[in-house]
Z-matrix of the N, CA and C atoms (Angstrom, degrees):
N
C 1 1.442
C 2 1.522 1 108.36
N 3 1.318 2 106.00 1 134.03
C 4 1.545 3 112.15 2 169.96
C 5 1.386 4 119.09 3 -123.87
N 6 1.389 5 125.65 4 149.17
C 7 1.452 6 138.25 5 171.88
C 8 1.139 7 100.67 6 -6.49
N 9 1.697 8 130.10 7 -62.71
C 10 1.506 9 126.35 8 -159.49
C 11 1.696 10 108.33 9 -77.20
N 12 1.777 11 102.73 10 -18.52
C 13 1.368 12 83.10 11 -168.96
C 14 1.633 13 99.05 12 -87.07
N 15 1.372 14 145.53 13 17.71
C 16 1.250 15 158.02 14 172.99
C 17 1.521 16 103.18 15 -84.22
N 18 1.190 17 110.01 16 -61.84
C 19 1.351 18 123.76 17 176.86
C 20 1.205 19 142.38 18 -36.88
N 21 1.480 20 97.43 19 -54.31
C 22 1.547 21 143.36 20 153.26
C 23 2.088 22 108.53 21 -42.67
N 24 1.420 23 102.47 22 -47.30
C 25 1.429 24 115.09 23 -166.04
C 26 1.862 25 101.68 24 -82.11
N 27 1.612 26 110.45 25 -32.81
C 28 0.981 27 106.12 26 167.15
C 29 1.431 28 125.91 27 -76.65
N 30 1.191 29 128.16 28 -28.09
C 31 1.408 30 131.29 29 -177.15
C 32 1.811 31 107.16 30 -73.96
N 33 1.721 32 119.00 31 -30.02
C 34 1.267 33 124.63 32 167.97
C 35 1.574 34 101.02 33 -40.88
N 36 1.843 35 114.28 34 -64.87
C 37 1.191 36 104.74 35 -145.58
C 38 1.572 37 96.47 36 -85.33
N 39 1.117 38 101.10 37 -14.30
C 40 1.999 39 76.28 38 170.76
C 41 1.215 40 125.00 39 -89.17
N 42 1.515 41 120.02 40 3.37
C 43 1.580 42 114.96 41 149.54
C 44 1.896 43 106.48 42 -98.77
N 45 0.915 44 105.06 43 25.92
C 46 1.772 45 101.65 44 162.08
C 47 1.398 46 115.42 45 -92.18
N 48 1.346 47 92.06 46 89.72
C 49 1.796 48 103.96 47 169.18
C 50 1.552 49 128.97 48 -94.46
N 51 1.789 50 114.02 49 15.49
C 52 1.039 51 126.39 50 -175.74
C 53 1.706 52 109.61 51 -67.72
N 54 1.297 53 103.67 52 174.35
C 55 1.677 54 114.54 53 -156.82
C 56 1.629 55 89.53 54 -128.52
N 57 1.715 56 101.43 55 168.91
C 58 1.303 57 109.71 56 156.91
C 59 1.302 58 121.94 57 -102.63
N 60 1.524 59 130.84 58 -169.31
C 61 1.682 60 106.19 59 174.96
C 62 1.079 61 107.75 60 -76.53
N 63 1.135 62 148.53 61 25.74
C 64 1.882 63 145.09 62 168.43
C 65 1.653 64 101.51 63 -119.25
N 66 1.380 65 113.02 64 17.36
C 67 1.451 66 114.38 65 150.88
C 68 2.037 67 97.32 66 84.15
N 69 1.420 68 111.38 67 -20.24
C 70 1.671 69 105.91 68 169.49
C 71 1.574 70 120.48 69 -52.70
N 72 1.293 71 112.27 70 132.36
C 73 1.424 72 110.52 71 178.08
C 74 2.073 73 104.88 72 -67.93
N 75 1.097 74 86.23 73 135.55
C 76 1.802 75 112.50 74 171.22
C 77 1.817 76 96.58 75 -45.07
N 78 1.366 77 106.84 76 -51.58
C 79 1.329 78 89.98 77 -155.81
C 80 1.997 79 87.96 78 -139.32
N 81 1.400 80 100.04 79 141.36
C 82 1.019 81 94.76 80 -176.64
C 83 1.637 82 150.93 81 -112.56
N 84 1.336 83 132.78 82 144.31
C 85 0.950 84 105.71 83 -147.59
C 86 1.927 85 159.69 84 -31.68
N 87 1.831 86 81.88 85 -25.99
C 88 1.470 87 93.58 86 174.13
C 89 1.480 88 107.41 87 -90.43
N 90 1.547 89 119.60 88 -18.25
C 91 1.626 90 112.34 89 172.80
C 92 1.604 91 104.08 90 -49.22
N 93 1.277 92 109.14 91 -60.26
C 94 1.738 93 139.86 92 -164.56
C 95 1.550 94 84.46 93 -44.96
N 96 1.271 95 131.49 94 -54.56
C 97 1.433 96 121.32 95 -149.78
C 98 1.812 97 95.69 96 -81.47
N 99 1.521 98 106.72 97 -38.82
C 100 1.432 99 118.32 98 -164.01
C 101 1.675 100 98.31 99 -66.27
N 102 1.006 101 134.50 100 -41.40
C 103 1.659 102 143.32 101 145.98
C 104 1.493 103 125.65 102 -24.97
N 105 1.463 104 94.85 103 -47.69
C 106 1.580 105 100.46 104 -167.31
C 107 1.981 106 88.76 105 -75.19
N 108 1.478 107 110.49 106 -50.99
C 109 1.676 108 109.87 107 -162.30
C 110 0.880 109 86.30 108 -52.91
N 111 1.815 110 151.50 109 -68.17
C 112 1.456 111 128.76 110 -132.62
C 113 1.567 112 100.44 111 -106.44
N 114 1.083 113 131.52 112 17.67
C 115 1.841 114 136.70 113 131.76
C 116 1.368 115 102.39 114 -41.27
N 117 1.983 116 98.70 115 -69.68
C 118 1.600 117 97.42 116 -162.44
C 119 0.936 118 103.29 117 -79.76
N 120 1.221 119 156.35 118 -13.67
C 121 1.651 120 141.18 119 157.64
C 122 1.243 121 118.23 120 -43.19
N 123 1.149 122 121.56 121 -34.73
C 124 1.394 123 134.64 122 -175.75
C 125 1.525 124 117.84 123 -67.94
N 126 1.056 125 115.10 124 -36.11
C 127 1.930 126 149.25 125 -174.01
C 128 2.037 127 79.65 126 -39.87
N 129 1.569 128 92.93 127 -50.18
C 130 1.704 129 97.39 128 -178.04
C 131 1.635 130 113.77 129 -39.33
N 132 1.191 131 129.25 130 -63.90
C 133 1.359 132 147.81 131 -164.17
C 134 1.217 133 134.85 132 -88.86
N 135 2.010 134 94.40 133 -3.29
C 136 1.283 135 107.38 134 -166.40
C 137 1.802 136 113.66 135 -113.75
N 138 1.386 137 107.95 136 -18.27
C 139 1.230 138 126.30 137 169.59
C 140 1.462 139 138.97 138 -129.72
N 141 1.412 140 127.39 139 158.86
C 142 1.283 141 117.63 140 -157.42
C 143 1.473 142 117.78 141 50.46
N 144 1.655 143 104.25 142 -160.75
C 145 1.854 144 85.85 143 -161.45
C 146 1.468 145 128.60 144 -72.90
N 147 1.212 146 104.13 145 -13.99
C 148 1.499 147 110.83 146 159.85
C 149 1.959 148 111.53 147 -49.99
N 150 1.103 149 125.95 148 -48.51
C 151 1.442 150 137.60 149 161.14
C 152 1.057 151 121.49 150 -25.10
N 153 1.311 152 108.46 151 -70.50
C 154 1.574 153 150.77 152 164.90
C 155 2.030 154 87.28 153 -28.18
N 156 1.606 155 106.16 154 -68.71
C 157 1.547 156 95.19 155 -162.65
C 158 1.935 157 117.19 156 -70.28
N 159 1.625 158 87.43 157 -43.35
C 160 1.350 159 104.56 158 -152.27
C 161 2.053 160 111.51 159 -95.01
N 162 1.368 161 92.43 160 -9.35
C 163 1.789 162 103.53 161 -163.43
C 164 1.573 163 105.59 162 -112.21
N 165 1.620 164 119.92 163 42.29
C 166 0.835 165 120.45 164 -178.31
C 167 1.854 166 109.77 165 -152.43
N 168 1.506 167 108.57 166 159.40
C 169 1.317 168 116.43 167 -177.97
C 170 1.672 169 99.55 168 -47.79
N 171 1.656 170 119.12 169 148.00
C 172 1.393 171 134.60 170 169.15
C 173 1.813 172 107.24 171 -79.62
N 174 0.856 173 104.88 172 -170.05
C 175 1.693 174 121.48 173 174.33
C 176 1.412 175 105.32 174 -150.58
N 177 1.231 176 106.22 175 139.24
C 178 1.602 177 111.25 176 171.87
C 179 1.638 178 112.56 177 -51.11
N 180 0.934 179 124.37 178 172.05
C 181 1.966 180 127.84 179 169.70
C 182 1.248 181 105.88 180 -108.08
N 183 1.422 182 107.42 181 111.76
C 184 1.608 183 112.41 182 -179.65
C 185 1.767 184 111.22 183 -52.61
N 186 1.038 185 126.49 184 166.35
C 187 1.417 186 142.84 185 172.30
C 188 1.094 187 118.96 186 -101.14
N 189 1.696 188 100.85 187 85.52
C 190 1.595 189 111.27 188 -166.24
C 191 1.402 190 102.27 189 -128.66
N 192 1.272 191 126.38 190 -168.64
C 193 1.704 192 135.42 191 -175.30
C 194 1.146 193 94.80 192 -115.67
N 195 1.338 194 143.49 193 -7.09
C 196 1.462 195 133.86 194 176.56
C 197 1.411 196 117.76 195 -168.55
N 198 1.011 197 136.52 196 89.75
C 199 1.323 198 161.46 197 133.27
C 200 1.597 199 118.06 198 -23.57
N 201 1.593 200 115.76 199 95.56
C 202 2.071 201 117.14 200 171.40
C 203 1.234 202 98.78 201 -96.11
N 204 1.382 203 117.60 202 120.12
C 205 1.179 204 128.61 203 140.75
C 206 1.521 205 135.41 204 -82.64
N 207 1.506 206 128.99 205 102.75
C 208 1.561 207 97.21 206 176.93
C 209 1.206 208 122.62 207 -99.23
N 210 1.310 209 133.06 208 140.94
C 211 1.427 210 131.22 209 -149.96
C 212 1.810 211 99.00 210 -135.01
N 213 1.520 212 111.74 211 18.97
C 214 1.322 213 141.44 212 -161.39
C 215 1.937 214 102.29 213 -51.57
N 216 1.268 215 93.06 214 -57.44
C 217 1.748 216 116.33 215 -172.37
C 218 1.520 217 88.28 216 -69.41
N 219 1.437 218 140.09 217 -64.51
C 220 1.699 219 121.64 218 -176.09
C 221 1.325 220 98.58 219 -52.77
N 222 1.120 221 153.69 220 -18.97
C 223 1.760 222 134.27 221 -156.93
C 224 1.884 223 96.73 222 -84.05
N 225 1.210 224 117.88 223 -16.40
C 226 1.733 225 110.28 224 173.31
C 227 1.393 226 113.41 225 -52.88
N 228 1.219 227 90.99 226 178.27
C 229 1.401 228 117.84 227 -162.71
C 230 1.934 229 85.08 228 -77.50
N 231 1.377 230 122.45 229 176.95
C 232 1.076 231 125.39 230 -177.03
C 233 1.690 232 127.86 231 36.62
N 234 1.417 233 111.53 232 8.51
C 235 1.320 234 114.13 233 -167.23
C 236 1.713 235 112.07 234 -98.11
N 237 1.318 236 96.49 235 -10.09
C 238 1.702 237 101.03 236 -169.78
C 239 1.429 238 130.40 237 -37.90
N 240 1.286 239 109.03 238 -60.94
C 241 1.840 240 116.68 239 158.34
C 242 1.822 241 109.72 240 -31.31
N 243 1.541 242 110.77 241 -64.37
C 244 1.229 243 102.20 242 165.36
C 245 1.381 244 130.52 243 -41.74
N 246 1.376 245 108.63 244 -77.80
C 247 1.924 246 105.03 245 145.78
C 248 0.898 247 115.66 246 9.37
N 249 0.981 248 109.56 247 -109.28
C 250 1.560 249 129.25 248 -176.14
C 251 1.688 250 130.69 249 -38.97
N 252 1.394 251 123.77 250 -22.88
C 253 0.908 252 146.10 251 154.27
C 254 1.544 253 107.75 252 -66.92
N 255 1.357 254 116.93 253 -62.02
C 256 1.337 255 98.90 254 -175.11
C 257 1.339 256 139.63 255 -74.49
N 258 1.845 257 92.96 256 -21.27
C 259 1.727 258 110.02 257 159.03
C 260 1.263 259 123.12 258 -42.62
N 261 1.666 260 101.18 259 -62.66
C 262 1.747 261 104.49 260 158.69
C 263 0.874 262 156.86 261 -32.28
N 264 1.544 263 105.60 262 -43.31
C 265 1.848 264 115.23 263 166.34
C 266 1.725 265 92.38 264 -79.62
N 267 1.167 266 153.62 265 -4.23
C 268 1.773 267 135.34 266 -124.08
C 269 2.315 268 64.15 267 -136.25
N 270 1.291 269 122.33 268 -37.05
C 271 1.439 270 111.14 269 -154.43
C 272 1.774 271 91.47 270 -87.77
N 273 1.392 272 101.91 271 -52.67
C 274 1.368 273 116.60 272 168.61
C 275 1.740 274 119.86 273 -12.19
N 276 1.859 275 104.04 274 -77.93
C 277 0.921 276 131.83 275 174.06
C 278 1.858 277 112.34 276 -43.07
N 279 1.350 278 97.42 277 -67.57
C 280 1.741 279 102.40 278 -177.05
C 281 1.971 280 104.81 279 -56.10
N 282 1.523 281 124.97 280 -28.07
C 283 1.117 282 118.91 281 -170.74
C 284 1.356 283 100.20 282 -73.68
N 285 1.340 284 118.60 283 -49.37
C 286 1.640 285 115.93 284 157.98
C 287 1.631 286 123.53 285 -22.22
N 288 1.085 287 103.07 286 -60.80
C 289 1.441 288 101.58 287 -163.91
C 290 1.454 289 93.41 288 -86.31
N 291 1.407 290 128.51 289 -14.42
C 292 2.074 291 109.92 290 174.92
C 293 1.778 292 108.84 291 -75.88
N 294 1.414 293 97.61 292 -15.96
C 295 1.352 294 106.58 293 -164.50
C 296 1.748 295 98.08 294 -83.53
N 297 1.326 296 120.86 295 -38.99
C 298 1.315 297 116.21 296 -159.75
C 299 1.399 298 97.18 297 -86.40
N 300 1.490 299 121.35 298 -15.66
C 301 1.694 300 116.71 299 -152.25
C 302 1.836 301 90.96 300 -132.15
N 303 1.595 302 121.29 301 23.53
C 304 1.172 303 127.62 302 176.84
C 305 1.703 304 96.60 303 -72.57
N 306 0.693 305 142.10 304 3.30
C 307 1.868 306 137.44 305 -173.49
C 308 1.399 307 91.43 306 -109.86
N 309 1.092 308 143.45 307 -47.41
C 310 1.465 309 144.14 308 -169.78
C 311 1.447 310 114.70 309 -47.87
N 312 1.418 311 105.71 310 157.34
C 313 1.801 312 99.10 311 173.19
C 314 1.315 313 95.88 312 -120.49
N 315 1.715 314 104.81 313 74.77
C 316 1.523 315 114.90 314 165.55
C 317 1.661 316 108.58 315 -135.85
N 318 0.863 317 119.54 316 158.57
C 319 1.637 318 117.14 317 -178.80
C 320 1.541 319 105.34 318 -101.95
N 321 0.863 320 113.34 319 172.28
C 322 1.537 321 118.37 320 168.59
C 323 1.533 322 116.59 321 -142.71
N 324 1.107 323 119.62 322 132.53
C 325 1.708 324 137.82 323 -163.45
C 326 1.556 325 116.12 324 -109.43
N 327 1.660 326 132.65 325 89.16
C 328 1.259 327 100.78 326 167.94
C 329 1.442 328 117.29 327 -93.99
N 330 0.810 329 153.36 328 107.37
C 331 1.677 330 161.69 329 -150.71
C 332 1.962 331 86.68 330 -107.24
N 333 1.336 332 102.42 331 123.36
C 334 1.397 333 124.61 332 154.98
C 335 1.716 334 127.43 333 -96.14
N 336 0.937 335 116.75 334 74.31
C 337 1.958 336 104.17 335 175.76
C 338 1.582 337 116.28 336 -46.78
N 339 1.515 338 133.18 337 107.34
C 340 0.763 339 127.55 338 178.44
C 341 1.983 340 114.07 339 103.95
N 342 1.630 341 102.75 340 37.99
C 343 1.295 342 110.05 341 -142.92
C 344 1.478 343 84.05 342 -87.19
N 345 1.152 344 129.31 343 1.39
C 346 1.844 345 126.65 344 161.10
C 347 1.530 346 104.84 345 -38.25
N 348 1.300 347 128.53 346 -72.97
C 349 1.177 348 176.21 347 150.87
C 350 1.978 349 102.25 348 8.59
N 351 1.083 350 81.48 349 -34.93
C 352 1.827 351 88.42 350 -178.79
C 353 1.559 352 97.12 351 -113.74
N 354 1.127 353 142.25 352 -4.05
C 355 1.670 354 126.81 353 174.97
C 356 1.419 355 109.61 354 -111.24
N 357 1.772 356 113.43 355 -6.58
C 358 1.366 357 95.79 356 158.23
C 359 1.640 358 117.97 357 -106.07
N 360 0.970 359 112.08 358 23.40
C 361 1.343 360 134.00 359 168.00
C 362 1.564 361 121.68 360 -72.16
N 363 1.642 362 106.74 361 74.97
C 364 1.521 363 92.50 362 -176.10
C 365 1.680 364 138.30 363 -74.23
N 366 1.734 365 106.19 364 30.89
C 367 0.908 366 105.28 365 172.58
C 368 1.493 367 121.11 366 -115.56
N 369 1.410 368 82.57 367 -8.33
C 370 1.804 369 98.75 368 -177.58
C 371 1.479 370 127.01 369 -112.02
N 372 1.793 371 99.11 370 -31.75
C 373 1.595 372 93.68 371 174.07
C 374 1.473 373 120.26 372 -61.43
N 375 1.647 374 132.63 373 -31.71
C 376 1.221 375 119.29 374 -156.86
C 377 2.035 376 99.72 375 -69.93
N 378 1.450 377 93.30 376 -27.80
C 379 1.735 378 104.57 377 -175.20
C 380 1.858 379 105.89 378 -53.72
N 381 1.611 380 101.73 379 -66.08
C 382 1.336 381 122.91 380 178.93
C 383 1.742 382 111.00 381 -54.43
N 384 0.956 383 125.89 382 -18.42
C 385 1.404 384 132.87 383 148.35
C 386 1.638 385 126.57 384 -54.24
N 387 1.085 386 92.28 385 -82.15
C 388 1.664 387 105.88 386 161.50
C 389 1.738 388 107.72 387 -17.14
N 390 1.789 389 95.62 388 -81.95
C 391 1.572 390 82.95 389 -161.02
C 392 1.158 391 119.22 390 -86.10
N 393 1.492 392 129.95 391 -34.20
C 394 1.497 393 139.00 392 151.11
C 395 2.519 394 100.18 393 -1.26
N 396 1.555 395 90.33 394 -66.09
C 397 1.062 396 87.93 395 167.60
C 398 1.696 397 142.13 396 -35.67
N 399 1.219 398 99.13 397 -57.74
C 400 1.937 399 111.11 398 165.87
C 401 1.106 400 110.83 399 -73.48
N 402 1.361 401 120.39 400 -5.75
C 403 2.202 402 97.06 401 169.24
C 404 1.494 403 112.63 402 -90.14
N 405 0.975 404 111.21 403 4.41
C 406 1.573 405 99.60 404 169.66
C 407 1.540 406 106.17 405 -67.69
N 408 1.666 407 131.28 406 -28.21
C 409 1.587 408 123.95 407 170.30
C 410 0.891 409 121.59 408 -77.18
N 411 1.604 410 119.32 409 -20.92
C 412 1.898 411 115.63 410 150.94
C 413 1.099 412 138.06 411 -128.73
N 414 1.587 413 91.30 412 58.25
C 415 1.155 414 102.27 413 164.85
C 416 1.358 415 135.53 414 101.02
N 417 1.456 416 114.03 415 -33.57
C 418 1.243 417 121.61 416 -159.93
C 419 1.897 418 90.42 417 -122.32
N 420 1.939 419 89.68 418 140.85
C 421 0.841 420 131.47 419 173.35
C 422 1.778 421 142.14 420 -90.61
N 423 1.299 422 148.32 421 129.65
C 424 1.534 423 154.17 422 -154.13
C 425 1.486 424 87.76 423 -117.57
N 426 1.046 425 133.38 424 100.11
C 427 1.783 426 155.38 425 169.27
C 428 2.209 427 94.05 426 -99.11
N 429 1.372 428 112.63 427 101.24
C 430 1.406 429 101.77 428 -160.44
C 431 2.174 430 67.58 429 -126.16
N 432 2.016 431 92.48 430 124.31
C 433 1.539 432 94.44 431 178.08
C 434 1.840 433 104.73 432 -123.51
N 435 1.380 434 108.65 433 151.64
C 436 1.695 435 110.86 434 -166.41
C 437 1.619 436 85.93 435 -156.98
N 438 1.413 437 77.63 436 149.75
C 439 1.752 438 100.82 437 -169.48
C 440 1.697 439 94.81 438 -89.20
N 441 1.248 440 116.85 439 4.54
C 442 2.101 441 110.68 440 -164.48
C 443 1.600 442 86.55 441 177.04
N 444 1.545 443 96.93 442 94.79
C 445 1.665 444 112.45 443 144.16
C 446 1.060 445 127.77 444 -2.92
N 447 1.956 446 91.36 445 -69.17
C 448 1.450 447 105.94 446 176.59
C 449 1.530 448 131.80 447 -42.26
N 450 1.194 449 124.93 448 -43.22
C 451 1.423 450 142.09 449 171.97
C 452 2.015 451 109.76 450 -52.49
N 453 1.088 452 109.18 451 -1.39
C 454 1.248 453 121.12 452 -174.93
C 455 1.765 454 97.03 453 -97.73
N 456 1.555 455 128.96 454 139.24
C 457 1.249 456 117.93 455 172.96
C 458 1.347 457 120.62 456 -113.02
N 459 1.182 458 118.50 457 128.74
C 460 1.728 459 135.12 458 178.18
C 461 1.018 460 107.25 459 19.42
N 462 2.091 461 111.74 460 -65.43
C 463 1.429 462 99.66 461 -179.47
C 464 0.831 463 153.76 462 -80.21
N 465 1.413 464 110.34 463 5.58
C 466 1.507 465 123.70 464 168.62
C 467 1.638 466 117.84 465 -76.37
N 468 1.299 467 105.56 466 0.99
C 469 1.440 468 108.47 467 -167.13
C 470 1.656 469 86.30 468 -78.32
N 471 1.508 470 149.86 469 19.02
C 472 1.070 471 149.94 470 -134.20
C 473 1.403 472 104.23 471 -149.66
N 474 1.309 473 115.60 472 -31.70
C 475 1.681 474 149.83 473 -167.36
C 476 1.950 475 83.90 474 -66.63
């Protein structure tokens, strides 16, 4: 399944104007509308280069000792939603593997370059908080590196 085929499923049900046999619509009008907005919200993720990242089949994650991601092009200005989306599947993924390999006597490291970048992110730090928190019981560790402190904001001094 990809972004569009979600998309696709939402735009079905907001033209589902079918009834039951007592003539009530199946689905109802403000669902239908609430369907149609997060279709078109999606329009975001589903085309052009956003498309390109997010509107396409995944690949498994090879089983390696070190994994580069560059996530260089989301760090712009206007990119945050993207951000944040991709942090998610990228935090997602690593919680997976602390969770499956929490019995091991191996550690696990996610190191961010530019780890400013995700705590002024108000769509992602409160998330990256959360679980960052529970890997200290398996194991795995948030190594967040910045060339200037400063670039870090107040409230993370709280993090």
């Amino acid at each position: 399944m990809v972004a569009s085929d979600l998309q696709n499923a939402l735009y079905t049900i907001a033209r589902n104007h079918r009834q039951d046999e007592h003539g009530q619509p199946l689905i109802t009008a403000h669902r239908r509308a609430r369907a149609d907005e997060m279709a078109g919200a999606m329009s975001m993720f589903t085309q052009s280069f956003e498309g390109e990242l997010f509107n396409r089949p995944g690949t498994p994650w090879p089983e390696v000792d070190v994994a580069l991601i560059d996530l260089g092009t989301l760090a712009r200005e206007n990119y945050s939603a993207q951000m944040a989306l991709a942090m998610v599947s990228l935090i997602n993924t690593v919680n997976n593997l602390a969770e499956r390999d929490q019995y091991q006597d191996r550690e696990l490291q996610l190191v961010i370059d530019e780890g400013h970048i995700t705590t002024t992110n108000p769509l992602l730090s409160p998330y990256m908080t959360k679980v960052v928190k529970m890997w200290r019981k398996l194991g795995a560790w948030l190594w967040l590196a910045t060339q200037n402190l400063s670039d870090y904001p107040d409230t993370a001094e709280r993090c």
